[in-house]
C-alpha positions, -999 to 999 in steps of 0.1 A, spaced: -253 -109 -42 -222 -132 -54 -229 -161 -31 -270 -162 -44 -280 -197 -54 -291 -200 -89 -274 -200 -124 -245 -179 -132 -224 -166 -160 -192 -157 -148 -177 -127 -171 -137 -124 -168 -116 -98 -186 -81 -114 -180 -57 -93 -202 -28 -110 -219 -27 -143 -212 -2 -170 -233 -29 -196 -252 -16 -228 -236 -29 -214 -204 -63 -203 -215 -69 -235 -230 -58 -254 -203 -86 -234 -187 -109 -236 -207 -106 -275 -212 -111 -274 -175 -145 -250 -172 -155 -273 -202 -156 -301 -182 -160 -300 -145 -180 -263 -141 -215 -259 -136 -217 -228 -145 -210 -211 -179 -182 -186 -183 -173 -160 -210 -134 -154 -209 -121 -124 -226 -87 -115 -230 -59 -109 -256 -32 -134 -265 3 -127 -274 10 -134 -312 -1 -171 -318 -12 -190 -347 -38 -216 -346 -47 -247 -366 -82 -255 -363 -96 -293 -371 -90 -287 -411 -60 -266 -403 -36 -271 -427 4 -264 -423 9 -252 -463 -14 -224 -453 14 -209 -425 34 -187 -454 63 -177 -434 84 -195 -405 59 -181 -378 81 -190 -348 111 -170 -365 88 -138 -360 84 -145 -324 51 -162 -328 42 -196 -321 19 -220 -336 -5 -249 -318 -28 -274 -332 -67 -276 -312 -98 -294 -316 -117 -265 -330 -134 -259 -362 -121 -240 -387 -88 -237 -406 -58 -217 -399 -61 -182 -382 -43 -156 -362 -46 -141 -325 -26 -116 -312 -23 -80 -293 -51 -53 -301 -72 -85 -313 -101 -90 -283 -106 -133 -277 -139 -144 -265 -143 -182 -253 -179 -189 -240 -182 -220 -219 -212 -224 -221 -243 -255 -215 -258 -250 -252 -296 -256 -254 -301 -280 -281 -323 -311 -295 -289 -334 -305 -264 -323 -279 -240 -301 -299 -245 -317 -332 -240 -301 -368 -273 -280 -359 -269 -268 -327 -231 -263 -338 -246 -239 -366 -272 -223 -343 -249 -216 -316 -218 -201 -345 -248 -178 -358 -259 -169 -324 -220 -155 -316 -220 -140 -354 -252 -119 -344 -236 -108 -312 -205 -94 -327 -225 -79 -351 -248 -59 -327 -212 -47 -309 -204 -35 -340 -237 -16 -344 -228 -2 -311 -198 15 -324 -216 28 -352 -199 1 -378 -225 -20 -403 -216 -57 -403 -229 -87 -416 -225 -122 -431 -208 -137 -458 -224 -166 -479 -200 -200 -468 -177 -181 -448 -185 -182 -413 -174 -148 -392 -182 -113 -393 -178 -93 -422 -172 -53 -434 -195 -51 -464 -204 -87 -474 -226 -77 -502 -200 -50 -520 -173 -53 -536 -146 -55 -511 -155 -83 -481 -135 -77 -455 -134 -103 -424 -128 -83 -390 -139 -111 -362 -135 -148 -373 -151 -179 -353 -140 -216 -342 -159 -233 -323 -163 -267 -305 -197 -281 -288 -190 -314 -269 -219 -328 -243 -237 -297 -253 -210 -272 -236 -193 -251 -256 -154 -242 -260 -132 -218 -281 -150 -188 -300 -142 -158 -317 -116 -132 -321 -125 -96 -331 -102 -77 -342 -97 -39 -325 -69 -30 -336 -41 -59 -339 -8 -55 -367 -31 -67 -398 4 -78 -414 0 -108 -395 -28 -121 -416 -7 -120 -450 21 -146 -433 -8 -174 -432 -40 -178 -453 -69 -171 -429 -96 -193 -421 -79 -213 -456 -99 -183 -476 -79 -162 -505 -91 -134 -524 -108 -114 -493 -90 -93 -472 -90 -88 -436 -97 -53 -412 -101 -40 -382 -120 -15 -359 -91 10 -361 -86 2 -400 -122 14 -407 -121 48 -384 -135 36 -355 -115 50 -325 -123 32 -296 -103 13 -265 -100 -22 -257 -118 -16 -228 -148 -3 -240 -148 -26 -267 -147 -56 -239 -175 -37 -219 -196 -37 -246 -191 -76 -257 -199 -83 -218 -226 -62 -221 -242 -84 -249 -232 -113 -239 -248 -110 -206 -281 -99 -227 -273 -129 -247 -260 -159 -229 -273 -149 -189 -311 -135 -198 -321 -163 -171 -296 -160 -144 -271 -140 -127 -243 -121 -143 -207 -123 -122 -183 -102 -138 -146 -96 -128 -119 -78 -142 -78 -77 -144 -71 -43 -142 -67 -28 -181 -31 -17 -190 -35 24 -191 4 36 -200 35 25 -214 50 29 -180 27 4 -163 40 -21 -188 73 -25 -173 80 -52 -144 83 -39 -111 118 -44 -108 145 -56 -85 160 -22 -80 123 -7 -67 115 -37 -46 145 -34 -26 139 5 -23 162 24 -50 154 47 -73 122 40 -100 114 66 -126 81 53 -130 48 79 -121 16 72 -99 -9 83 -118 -34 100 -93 -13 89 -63 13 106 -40 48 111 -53 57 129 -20 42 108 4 52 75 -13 91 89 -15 87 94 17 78 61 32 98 44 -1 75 32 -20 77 23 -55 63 49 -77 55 27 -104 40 0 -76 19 24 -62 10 34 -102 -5 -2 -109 -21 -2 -76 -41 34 -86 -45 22 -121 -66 -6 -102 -85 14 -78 -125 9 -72 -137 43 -80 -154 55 -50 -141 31 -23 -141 59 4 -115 51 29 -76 62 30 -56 32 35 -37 18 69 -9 46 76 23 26 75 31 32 116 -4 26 129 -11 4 158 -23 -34 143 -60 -44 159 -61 -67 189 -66 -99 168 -35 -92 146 -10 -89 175 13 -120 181 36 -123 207 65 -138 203 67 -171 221 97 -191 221 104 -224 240 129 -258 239 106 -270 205 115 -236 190 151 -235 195 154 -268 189 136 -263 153 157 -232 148 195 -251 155 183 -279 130 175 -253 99 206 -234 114 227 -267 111 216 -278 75 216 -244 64 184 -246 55 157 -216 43 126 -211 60 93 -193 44 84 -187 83 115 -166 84 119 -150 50 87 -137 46 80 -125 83 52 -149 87 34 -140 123 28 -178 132 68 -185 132 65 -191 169 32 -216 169 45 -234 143 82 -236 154 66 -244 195 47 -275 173 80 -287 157 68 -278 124 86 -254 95 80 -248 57 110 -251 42 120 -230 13 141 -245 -13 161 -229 -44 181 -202 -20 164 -168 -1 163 -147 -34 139 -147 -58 137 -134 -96 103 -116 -88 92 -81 -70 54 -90 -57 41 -57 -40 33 -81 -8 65 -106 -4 91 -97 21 114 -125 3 147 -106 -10 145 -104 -50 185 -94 -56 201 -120 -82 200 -156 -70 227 -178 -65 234 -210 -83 213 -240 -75 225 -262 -47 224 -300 -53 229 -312 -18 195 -291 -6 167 -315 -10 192 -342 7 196 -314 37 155 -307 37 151 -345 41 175 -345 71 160 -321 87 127 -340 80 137 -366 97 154 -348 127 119 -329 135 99 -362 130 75 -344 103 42 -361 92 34 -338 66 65 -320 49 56 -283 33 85 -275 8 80 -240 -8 100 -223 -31 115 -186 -44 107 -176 -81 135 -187 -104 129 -174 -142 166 -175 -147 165 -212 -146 152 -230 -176 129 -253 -160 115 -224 -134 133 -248 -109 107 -278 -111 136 -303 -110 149 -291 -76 113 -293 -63 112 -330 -75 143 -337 -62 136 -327 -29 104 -344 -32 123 -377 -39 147 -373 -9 121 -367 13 100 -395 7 135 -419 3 139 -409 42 102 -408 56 81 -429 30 51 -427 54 50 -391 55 28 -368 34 47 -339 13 28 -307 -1 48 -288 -21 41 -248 -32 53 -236 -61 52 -210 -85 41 -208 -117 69 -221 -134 63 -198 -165 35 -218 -178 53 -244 -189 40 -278 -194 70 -296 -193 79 -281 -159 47 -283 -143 47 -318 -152 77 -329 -137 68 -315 -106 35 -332 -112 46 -367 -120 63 -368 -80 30 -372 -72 28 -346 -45 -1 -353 -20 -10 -317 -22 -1 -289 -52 1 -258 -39 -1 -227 -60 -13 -189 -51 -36 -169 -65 -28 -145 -42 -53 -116 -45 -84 -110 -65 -85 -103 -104 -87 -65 -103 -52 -62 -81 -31 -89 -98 -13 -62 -118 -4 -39 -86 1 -73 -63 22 -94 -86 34 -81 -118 54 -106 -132 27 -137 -125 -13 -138 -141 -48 -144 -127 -55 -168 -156 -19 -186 -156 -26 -196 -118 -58 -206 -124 -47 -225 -154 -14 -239 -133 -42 -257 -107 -64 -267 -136 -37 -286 -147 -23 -304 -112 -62 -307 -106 -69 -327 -141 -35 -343 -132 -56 -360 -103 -38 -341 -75 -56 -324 -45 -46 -288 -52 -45 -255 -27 -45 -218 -31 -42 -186 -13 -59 -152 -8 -40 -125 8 -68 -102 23 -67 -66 28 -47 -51 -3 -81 -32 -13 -102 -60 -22 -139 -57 -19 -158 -89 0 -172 -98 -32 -142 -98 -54 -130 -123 -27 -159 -148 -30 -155 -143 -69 -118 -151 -64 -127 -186 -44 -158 -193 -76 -127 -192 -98 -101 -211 -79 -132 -238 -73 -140 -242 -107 -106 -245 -118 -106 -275 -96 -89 -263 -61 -96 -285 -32 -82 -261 -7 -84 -224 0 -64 -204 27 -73 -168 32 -54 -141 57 -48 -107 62 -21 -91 45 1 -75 70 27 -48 49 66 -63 56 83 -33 54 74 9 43 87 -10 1 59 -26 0 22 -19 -6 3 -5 22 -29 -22 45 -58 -10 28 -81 -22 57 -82 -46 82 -106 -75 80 -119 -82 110 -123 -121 120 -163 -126 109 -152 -115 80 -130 -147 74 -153 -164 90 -182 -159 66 -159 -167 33 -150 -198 47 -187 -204 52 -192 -194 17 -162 -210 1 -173 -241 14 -208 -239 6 -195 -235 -29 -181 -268 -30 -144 -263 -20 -137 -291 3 -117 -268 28 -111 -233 40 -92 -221 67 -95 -184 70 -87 -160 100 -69 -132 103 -37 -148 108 -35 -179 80 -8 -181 62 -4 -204 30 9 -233 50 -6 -225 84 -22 -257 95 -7 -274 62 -17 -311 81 -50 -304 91 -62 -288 62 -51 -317 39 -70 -342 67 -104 -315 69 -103 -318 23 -97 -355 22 -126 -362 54 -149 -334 29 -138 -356 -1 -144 -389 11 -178 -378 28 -189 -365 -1 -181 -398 -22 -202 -415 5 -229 -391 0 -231 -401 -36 
């Protein structure tokens, strides 16, 4: 059982994911997690420069080739990661009599040499050492070494961070632009180059396998996966064009051509989703025109407070997430005199399988908004200010300076009041996320969205590991940080309890969890409907974890009690420091 007390390695497969997010990651496992994790994923093409890296040993102008190139705290010299070349970082507490000194440093390097080694046994390939040059090696004792997984390694406070990278099958031409691990003479292979025929998958399956043998003898194994790539076709972005309904050449592999033409579904959409399907899950999902369960049916409620809300947003011309994405609580919210307001126009650059919001080309960015958000601010008498946001990739800082704009204007006019702000991703980038991050926002707010297995299906264009790695950030930043989990895509409980272990341990104060309820026949389909006790038990759960708050019912929303959930994770917070 997932929710079990005891110790836990926690197994993730995250696909391609850029390095600055996994280390941000990483850095933040390393630090604050109780538990030791093994993440395994792929990198786009990157060049790293260990401790003794040194910048003579990068032969060509990396960055010209579409690579890029970033300095850690690792061991080890200069080497190369990139696709078809399987990453491993184990964070890991690292038994040890000096607390990751030189000799539990070596101990621990030969312990992850040994492990490759008996993967490569598995696959029928002999492996072995190399006299002075740490990694795995393709006939050490003959005439032709040949490297095929290299290690760097850091132990600090006897946890353990970076690893290894083995190489599958990756474009070996990479290795003759730098000099690898600073050794000449000795070449460099692969799995593919020596005849072994075998998938990434299986070749992660069997590195879980062993490392679970290895590194979680003692305790309980967690595993969780991002759902592998399987076709050329599922590579490309679910588009504009098929979110909005029109024609996509993409196939469902396995799924229902007819059936989704006929209710409009994206072909490819509904590919990724079968691509990610538990095998075995034995239930059809929600037809599109069923009648919605007792607890799910909201009437619509309108009174002076609402219309009064609506001619304010109407008179500053002002967005609203209550609107554009169909949220059911509009009424409640709108009858309290609250709103989430939406900034950066109605249109965003991203197709999510979920999201009612409109994804045809945005408009240009208006400067008066975050001066019209205040206003309206002001006019409702808000206490706590949610301001959300649309996708914006065309923009080159992903939009973060609107959010602090808005930010600033708000508190100008009410500098009493609190101000959450949700936002995307913002590509990863530092430099955005860190303006947004230097307004100080008294929440961060970023979704998760769904569990690892149905990010691909759910949300093409975002990443499990960047959102995780987007909160680790605001959360080493000092700021309380929030997520969301949409239930009822075709999730399994567990996956969802795995999903709240990763947002806690990437330092998310608080969690909201709903059920998904499908905007229009474009979009993905109900795969079940949770019933309350169900939300009720993860919140028990999440919070028994040690997330400070989660609200969870049936009908949450990401900013559905936005106040109170910020006062329930401060009280949690404070008592807790009490406690200590």
């Amino acid at each position: 059982m997932v929710a079990a007390e005891g110790p836990v390695l926690r197994i993730r497969w995250l696909g391609r994911v850029a390095y600055d997010d996994a280390l941000a990651l990483q850095c933040r496992l390393h630090s604050h997690s109780a538990d030791d994790h093994l993440l395994l994923l792929e990198h786009p093409h990157v060049v790293t420069l260990g401790r003794r890296g040194r910048r003579e040993h990068l032969l060509v102008d990396v960055e010209a080739l579409g690579g890029s190139v970033v300095e850690t705290d690792r061991g080890g010299e200069v080497t190369y990661h990139g696709p078809g070349q399987l990453v491993g970082y184990p964070i890991l507490t690292v038994p040890g009599r000096r607390g990751g000194g030189m000799a539990d440093t070596a101990a621990y390097v030969g312990g992850v040499e040994q492990l490759l080694i008996d993967v490569l046994a598995d696959l029928g390939l002999a492996a072995g050492r190399l006299d002075r040059h740490t990694g795995v090696w393709i006939e050490p004792d003959g005439p032709r070494p040949r490297k095929i997984a290299a290690i760097g390694v850091r132990l600090s406070r006897a946890r353990s961070m970076h690893g290894f990278a083995l190489n599958v099958d990756p474009d070996l031409g990479w290795f003759s632009r730098i000099v690898p691990c600073g050794i000449t003479g000795l070449g460099v292979t692969s799995l593919a180059a020596e005849g072994i025929d075998v998938s990434m998958r299986d070749v992660v399956d069997l590195v879980a396998q062993r490392s679970a043998a290895a590194w979680g003898a003692h305790g309980r194994i967690d595993r969780a996966d991002v759902a592998h790539r399987v076709a050329p076709a599922d590579l490309a972005r679910f588009t504009r064009e098929a979110a909005n309904g029109e024609a996509d050449a993409g196939a469902a592999p396995g799924g229902n051509p007819a059936g989704a033409a006929a209710e409009g579904v994206s072909l490819r959409l509904l590919g990724r989703l079968e691509a990610a399907r538990l095998d075995g899950e034995g239930h059809e999902p929600v037809p599109l025109r069923s009648r919605k369960p007792e607890w799910m049916r909201v009437p619509l409620s309108t009174g002076p407070t609402f219309h009064e809300v609506r001619s304010t947003l109407r008179g500053l011309d002002l967005v609203t997430v209550c609107e554009e994405a169909g949220c059911p609580n509009v009424s409640e919210c709108w009858n309290d005199g609250t709103a989430t307001f939406m900034i950066l126009g109605e249109r965003c650059t991203r197709a999510c399988g979920f999201c009612l919001v409109d994804t045809r080309r945005p408009g240009p960015v208006d400067s008066e908004e975050p001066e019209r958000v205040a206003e309206a601010a002001v006019r409702m008498g808000l206490e706590h200010v949610v301001v959300t946001m649309v996708a914006r990739d065309d923009l080159s800082d992903g939009g973060a300076a609107a959010v602090a704009a808005t930010v600033a204007a708000v508190r100008q006019r009410l500098p009493r009041a609190r101000v959450e702000t949700l936002i995307s991703d913002l590509g990863g980038e530092d430099g955005a996320l860190q303006t947004v991050f230097d307004t100080r926002p008294d929440v961060l707010n970023h979704n998760i969205e769904t569990v690892a297995r149905l990010q691909r299906a759910v949300r093409p264009s975002a990443g499990y590991a960047r959102s995780l790695s987007v909160l680790a950030r605001a959360a080493d930043a000092g700021l309380t940080t929030k997520s969301s989990i949409i239930a009822g895509m075709g999730e399994t409980h567990d996956e969802v309890v795995q999903t709240m272990a990763d947002l806690h341990a990437a330092g998310t104060d608080i969690v909201t969890i709903g059920q998904y309820l499908r905007p229009s026949a474009r979009h993905l389909p109900v795969d079940r409907w949770w019933p309350p006790e169900a939300f009720e038990r993860w919140k028990q759960i999440g919070e028994s974890m040690g997330i400070s708050h989660v609200e969870a019912s049936p009908l949450t929303r990401s900013s559905y009690h936005a106040r109170q959930a910020a006062d329930a994770a401060g009280a949690a917070v404070e008592a807790g420091t009490a406690r200590t």
